[in-house]
MDTraj code that builds the backbone (N, CA, C; nanometers):
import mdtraj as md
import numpy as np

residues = "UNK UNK UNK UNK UNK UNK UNK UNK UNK UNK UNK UNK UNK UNK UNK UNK UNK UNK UNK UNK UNK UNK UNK UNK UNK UNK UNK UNK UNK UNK UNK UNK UNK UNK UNK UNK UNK UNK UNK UNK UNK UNK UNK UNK UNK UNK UNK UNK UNK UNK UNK UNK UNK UNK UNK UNK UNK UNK UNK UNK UNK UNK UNK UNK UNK UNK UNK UNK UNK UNK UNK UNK UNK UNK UNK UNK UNK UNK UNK UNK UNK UNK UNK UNK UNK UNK UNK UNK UNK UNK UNK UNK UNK UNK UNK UNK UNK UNK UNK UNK UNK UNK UNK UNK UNK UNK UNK UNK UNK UNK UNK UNK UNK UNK UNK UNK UNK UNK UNK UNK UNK UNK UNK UNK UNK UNK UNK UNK UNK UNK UNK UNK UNK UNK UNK UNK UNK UNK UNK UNK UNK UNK UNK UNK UNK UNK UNK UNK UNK UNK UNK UNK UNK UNK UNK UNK UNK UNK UNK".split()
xyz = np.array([
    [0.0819, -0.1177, 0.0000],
    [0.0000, 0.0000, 0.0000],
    [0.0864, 0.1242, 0.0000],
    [0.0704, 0.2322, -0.0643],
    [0.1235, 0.3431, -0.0929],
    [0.0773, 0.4149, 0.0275],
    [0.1371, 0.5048, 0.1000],
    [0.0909, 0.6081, 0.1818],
    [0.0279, 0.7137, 0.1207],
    [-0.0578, 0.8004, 0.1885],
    [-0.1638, 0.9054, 0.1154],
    [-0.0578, 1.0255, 0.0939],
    [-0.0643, 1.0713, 0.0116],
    [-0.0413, 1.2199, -0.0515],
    [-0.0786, 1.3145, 0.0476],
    [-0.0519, 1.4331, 0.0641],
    [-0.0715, 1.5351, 0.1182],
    [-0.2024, 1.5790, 0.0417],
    [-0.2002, 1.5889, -0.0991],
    [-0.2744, 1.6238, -0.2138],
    [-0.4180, 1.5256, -0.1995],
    [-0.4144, 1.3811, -0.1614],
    [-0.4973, 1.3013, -0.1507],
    [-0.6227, 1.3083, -0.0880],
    [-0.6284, 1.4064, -0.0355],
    [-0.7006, 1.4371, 0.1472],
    [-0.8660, 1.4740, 0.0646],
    [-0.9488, 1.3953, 0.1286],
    [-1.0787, 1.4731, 0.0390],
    [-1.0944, 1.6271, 0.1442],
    [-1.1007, 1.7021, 0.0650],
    [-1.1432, 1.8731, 0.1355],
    [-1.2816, 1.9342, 0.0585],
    [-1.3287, 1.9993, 0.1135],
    [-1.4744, 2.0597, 0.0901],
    [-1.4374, 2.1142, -0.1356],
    [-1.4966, 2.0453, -0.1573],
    [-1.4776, 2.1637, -0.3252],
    [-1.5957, 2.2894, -0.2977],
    [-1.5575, 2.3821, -0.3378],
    [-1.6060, 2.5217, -0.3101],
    [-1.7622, 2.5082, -0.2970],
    [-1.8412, 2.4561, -0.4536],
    [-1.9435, 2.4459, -0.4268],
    [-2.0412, 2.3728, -0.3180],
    [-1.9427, 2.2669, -0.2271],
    [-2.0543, 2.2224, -0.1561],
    [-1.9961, 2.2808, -0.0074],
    [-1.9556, 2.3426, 0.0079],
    [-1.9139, 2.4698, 0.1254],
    [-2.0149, 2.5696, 0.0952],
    [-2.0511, 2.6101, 0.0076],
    [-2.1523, 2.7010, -0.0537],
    [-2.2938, 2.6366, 0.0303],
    [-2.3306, 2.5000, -0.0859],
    [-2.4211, 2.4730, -0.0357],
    [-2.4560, 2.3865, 0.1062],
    [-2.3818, 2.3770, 0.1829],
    [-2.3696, 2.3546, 0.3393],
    [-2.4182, 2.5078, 0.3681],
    [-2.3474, 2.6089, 0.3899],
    [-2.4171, 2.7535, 0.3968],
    [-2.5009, 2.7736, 0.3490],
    [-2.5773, 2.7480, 0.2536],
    [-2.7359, 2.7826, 0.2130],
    [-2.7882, 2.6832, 0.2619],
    [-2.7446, 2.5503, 0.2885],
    [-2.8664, 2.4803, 0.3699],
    [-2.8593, 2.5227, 0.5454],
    [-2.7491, 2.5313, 0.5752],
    [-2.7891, 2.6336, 0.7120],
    [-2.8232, 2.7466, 0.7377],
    [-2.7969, 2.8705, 0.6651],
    [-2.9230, 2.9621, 0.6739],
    [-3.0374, 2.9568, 0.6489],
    [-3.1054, 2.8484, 0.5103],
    [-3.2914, 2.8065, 0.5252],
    [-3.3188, 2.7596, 0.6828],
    [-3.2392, 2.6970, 0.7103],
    [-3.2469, 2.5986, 0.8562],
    [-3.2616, 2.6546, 0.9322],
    [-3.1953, 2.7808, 0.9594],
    [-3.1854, 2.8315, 1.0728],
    [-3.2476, 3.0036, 1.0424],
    [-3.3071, 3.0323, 1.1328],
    [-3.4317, 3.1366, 1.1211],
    [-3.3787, 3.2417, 1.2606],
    [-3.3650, 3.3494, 1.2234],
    [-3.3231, 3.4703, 1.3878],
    [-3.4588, 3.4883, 1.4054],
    [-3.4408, 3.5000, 1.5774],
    [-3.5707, 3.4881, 1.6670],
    [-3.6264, 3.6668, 1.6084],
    [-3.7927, 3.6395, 1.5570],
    [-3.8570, 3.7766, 1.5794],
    [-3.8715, 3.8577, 1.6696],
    [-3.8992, 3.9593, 1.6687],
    [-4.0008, 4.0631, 1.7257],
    [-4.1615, 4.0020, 1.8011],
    [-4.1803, 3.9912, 1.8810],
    [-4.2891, 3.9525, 1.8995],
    [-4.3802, 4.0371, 1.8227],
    [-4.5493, 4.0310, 1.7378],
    [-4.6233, 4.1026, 1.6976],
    [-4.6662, 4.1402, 1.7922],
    [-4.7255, 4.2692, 1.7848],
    [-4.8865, 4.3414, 1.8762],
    [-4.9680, 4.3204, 1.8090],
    [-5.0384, 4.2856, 1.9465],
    [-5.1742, 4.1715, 1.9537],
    [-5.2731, 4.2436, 2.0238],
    [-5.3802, 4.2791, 1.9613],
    [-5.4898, 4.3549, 2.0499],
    [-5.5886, 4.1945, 2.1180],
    [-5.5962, 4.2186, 2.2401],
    [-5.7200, 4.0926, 2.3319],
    [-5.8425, 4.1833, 2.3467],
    [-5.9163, 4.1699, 2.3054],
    [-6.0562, 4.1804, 2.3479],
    [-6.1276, 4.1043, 2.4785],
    [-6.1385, 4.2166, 2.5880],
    [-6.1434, 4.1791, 2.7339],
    [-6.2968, 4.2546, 2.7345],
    [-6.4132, 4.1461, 2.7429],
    [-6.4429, 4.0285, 2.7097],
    [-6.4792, 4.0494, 2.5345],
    [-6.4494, 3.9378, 2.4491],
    [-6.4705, 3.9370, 2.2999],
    [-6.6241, 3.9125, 2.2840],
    [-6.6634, 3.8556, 2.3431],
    [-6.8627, 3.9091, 2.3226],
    [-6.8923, 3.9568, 2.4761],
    [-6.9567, 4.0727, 2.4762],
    [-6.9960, 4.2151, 2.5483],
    [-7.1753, 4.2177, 2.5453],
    [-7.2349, 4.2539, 2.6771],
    [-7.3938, 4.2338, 2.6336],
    [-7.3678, 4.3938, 2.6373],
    [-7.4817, 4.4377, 2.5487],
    [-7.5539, 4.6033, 2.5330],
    [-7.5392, 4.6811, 2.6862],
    [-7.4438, 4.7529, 2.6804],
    [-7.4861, 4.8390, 2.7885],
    [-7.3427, 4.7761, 2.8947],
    [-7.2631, 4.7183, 2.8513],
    [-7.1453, 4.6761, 2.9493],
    [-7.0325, 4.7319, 2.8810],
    [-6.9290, 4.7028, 2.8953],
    [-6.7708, 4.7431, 2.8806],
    [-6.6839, 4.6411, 2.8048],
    [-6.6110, 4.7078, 2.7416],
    [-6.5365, 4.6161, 2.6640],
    [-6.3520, 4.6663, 2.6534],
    [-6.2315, 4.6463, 2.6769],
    [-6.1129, 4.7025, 2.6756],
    [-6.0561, 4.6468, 2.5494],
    [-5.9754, 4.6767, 2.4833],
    [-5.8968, 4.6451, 2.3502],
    [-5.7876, 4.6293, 2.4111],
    [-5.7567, 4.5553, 2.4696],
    [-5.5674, 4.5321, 2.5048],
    [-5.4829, 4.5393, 2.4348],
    [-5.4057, 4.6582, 2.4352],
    [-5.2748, 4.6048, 2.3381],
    [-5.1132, 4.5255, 2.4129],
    [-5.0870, 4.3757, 2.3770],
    [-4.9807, 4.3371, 2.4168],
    [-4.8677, 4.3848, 2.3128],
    [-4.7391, 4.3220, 2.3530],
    [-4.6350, 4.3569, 2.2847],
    [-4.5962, 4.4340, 2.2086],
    [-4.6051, 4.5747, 2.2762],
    [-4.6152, 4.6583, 2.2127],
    [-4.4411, 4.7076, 2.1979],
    [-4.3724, 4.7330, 2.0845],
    [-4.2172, 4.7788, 2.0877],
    [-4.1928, 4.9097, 2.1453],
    [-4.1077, 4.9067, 2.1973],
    [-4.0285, 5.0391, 2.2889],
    [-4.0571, 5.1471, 2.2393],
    [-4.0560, 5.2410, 2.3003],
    [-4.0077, 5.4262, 2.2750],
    [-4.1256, 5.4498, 2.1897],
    [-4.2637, 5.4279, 2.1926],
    [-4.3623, 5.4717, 2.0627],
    [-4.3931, 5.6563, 2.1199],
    [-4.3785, 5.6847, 2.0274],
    [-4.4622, 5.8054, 1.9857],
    [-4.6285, 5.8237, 2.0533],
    [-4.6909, 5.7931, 1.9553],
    [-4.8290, 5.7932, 1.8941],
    [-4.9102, 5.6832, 1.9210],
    [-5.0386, 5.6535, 1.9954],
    [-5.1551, 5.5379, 1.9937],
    [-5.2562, 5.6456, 1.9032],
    [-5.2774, 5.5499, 1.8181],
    [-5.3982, 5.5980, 1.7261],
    [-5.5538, 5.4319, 1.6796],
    [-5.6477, 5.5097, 1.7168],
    [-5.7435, 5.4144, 1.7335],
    [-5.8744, 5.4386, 1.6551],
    [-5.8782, 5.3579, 1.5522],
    [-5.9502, 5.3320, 1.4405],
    [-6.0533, 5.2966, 1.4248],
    [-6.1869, 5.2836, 1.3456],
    [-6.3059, 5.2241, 1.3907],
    [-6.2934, 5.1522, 1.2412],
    [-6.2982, 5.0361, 1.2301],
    [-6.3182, 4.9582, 1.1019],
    [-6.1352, 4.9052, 1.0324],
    [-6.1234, 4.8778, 0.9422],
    [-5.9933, 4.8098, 0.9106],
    [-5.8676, 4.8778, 0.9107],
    [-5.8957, 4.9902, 0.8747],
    [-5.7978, 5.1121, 0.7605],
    [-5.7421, 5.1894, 0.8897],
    [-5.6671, 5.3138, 0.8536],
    [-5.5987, 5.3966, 0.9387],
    [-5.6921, 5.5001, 0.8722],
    [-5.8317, 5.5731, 0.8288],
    [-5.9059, 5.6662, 0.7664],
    [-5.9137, 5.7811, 0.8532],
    [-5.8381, 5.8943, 0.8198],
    [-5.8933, 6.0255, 0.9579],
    [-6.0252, 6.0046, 0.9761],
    [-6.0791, 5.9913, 0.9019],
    [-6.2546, 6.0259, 0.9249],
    [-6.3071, 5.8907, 1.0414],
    [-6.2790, 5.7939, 1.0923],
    [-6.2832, 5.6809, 1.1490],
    [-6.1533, 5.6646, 1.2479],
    [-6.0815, 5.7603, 1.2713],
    [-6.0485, 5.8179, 1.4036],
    [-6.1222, 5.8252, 1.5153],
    [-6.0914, 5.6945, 1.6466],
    [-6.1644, 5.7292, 1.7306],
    [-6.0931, 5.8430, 1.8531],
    [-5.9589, 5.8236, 1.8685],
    [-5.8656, 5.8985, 1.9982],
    [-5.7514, 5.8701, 1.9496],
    [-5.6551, 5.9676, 1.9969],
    [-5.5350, 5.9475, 1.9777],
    [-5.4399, 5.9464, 2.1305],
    [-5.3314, 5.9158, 2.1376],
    [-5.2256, 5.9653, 2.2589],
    [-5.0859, 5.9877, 2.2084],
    [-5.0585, 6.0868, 2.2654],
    [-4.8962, 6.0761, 2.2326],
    [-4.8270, 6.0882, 2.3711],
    [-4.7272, 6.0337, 2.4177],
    [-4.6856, 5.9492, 2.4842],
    [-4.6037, 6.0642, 2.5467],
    [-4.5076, 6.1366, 2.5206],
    [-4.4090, 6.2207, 2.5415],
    [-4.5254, 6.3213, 2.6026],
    [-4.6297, 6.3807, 2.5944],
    [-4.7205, 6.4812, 2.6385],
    [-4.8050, 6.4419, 2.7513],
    [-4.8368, 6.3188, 2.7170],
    [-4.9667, 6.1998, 2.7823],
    [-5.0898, 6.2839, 2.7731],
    [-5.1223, 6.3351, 2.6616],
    [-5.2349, 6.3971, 2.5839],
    [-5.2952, 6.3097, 2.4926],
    [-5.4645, 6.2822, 2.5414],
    [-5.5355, 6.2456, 2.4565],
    [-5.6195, 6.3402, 2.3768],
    [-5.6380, 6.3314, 2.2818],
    [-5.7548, 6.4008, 2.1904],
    [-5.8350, 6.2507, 2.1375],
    [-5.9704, 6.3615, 2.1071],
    [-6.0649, 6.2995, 2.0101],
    [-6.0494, 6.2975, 1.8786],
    [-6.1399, 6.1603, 1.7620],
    [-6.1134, 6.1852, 1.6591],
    [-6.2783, 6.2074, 1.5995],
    [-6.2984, 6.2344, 1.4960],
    [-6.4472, 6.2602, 1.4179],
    [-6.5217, 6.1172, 1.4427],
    [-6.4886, 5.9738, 1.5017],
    [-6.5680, 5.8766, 1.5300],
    [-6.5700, 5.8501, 1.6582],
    [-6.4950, 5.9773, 1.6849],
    [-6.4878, 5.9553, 1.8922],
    [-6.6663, 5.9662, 1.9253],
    [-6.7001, 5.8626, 2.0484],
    [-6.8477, 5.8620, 2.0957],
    [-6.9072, 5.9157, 2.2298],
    [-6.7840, 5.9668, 2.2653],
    [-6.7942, 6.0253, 2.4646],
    [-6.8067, 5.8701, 2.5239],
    [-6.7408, 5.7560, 2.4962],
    [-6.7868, 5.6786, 2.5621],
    [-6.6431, 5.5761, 2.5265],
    [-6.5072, 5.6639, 2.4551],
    [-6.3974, 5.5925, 2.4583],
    [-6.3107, 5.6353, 2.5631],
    [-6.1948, 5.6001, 2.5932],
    [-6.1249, 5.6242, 2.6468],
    [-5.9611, 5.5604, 2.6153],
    [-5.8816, 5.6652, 2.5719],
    [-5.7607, 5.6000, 2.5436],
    [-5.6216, 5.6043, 2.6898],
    [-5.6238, 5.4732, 2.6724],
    [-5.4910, 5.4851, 2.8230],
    [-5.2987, 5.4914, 2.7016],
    [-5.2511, 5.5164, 2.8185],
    [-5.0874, 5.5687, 2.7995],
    [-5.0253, 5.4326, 2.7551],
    [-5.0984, 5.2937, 2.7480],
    [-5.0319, 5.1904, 2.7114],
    [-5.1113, 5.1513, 2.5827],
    [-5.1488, 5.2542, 2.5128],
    [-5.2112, 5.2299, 2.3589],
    [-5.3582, 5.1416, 2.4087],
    [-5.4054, 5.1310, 2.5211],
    [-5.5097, 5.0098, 2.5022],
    [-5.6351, 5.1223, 2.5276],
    [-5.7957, 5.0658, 2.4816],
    [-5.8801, 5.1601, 2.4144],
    [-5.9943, 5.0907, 2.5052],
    [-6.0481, 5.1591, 2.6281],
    [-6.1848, 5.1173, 2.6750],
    [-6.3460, 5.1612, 2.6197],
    [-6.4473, 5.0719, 2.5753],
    [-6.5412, 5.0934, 2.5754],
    [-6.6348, 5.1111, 2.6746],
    [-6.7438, 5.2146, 2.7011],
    [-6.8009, 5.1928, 2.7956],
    [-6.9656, 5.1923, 2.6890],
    [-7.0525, 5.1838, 2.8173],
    [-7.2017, 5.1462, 2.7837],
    [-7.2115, 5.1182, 2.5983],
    [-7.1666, 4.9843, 2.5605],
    [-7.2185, 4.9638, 2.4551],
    [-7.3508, 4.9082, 2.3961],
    [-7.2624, 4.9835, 2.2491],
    [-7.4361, 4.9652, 2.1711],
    [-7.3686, 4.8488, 2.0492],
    [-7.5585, 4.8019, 2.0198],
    [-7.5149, 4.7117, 1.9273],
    [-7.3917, 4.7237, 1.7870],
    [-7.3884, 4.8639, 1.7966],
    [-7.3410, 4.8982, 1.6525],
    [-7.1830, 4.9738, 1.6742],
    [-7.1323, 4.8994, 1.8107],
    [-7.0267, 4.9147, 1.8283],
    [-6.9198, 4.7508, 1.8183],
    [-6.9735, 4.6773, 1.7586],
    [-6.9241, 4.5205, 1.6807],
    [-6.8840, 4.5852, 1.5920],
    [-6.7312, 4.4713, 1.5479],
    [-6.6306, 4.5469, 1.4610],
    [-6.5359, 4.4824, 1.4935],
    [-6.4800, 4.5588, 1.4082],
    [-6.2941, 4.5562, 1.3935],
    [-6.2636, 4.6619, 1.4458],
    [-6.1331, 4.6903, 1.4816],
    [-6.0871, 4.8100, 1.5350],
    [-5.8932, 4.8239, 1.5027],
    [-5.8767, 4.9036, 1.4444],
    [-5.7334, 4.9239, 1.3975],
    [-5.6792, 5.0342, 1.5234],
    [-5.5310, 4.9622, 1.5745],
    [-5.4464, 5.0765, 1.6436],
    [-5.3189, 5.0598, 1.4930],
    [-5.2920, 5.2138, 1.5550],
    [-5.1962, 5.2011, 1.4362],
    [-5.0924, 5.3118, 1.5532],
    [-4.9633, 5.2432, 1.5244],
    [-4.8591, 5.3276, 1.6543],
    [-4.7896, 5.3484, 1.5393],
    [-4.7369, 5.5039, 1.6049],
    [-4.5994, 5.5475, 1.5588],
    [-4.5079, 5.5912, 1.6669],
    [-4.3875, 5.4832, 1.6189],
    [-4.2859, 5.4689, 1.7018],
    [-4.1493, 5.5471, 1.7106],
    [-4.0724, 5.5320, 1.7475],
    [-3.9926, 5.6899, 1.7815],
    [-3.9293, 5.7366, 1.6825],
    [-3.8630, 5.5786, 1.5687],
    [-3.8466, 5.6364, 1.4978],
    [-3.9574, 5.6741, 1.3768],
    [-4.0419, 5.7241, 1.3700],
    [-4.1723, 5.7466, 1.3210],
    [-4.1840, 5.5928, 1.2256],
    [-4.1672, 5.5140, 1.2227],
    [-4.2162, 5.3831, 1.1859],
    [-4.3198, 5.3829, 1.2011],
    [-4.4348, 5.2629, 1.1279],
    [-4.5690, 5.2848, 1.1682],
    [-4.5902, 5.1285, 1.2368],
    [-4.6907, 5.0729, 1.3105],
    [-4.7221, 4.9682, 1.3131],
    [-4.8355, 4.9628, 1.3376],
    [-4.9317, 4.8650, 1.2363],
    [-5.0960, 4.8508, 1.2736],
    [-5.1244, 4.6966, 1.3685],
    [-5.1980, 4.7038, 1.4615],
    [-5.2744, 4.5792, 1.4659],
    [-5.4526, 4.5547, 1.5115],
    [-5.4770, 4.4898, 1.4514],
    [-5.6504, 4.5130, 1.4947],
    [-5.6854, 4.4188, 1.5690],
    [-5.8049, 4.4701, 1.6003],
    [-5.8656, 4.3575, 1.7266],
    [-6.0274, 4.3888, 1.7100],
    [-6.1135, 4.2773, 1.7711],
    [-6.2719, 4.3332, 1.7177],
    [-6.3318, 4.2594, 1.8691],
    [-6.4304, 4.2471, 1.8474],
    [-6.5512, 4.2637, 1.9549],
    [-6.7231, 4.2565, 1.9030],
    [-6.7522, 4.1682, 1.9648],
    [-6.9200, 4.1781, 1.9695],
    [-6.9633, 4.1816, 2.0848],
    [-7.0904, 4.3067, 2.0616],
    [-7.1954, 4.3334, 2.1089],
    [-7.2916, 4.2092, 2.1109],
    [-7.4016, 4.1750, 2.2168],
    [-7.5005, 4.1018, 2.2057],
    [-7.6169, 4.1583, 2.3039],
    [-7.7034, 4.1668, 2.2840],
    [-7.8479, 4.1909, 2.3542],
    [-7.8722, 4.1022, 2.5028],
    [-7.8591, 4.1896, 2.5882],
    [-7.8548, 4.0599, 2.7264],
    [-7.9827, 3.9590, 2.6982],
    [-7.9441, 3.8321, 2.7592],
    [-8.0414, 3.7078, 2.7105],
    [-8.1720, 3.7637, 2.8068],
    [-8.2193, 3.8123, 2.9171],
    [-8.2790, 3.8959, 3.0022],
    [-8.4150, 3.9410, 2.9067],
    [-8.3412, 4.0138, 2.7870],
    [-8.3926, 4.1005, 2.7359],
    [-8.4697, 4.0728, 2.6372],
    [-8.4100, 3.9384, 2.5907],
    [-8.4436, 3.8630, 2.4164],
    [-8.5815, 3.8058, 2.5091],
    [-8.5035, 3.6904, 2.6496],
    [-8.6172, 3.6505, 2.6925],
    [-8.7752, 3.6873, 2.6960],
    [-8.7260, 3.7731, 2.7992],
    [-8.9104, 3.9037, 2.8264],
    [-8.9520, 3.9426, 2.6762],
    [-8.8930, 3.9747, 2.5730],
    [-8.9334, 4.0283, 2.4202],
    [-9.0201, 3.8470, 2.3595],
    [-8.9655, 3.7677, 2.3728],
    [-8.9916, 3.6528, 2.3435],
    [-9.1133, 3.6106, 2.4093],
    [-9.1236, 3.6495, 2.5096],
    [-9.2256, 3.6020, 2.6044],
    [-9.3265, 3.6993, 2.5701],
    [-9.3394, 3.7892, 2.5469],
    [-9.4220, 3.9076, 2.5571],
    [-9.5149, 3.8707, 2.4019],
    [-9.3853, 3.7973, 2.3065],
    [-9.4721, 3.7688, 2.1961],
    [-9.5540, 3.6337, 2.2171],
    [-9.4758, 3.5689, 2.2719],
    [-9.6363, 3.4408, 2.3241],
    [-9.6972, 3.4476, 2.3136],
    [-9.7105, 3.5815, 2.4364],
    [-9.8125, 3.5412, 2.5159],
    [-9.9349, 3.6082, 2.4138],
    [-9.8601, 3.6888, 2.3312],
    [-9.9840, 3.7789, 2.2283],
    [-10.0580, 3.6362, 2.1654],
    [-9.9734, 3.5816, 2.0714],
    [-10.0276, 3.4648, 2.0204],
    [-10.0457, 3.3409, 2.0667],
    [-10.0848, 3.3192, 2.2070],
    [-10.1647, 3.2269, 2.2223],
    [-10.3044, 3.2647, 2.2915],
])
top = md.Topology()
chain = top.add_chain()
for i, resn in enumerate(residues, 1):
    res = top.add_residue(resn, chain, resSeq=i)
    for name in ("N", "CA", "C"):
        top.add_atom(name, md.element.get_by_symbol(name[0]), res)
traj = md.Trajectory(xyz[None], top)
């Protein structure tokens, strides 16, 4: 038997050093950002109770809470705004006297009505004026109380 060559040695040929590195970067993924996540505290609400829009994970240093009525970021469907550096809320043209925006972007309903079911867009701007949207929704329902006695009341007509 001949002894091995110096030259003999199997070593990586370029291309599959390459593709060892492209199969470990598909493989391997850097940890995200967590998203913001609006919770709907409680997600069905009877007529005339309270409802909060939670916003979790929300990223550092924001600017701006801005709170939307329907999908879009639309001035006209502006419900409140906050800016953070002031801790000033204003109203928007869909504000109802019955929102309330807190300093951690999250949006309380009070005495709702049926026709406050929906979607609801926050849209933050963050310090470095970046934007970020996330929505969250909610239903209204008629307390069962109420359907009941209406139900009953028609019975009793027709029998």
């Amino acid at each position: 038997m001949e002894p091995r060559s110096a030259t003999s040695h199997r070593a990586l040929v370029p291309w599959q050093g390459l593709l060892l590195a492209a199969s470990l970067l598909t493989s391997w993924t850097p940890p995200t950002a967590a998203q913001v996540t609006i919770e709907s505290v409680p997600f069905y609400a009877a007529e005339g109770g309270d409802v909060l829009l939670l916003a979790k994970n929300l990223p550092e240093n924001n600017r701006v809470y801005k709170w939307f009525k329907g999908d879009r970021s639309e001035s006209t469907k502006e419900i409140a705004s906050y800016v953070v550096e002031t801790s000033t809320a204003t109203h928007g043209p869909a504000y109802s006297n019955r929102e309330t925006i807190y300093h951690n972007g999250s949006l309380l309903f009070k005495n709702l009505t049926l026709q406050d079911s929906g979607v609801y867009t926050l849209h933050i701007i963050k310090e470095d004026y970046l934007s970020v949207e996330a929505f969250g929704q909610f239903r209204v329902l008629r307390p069962v109380s109420s359907m009941i006695s209406k139900s009953t009341g028609n019975l009793s007509r027709t029998l």
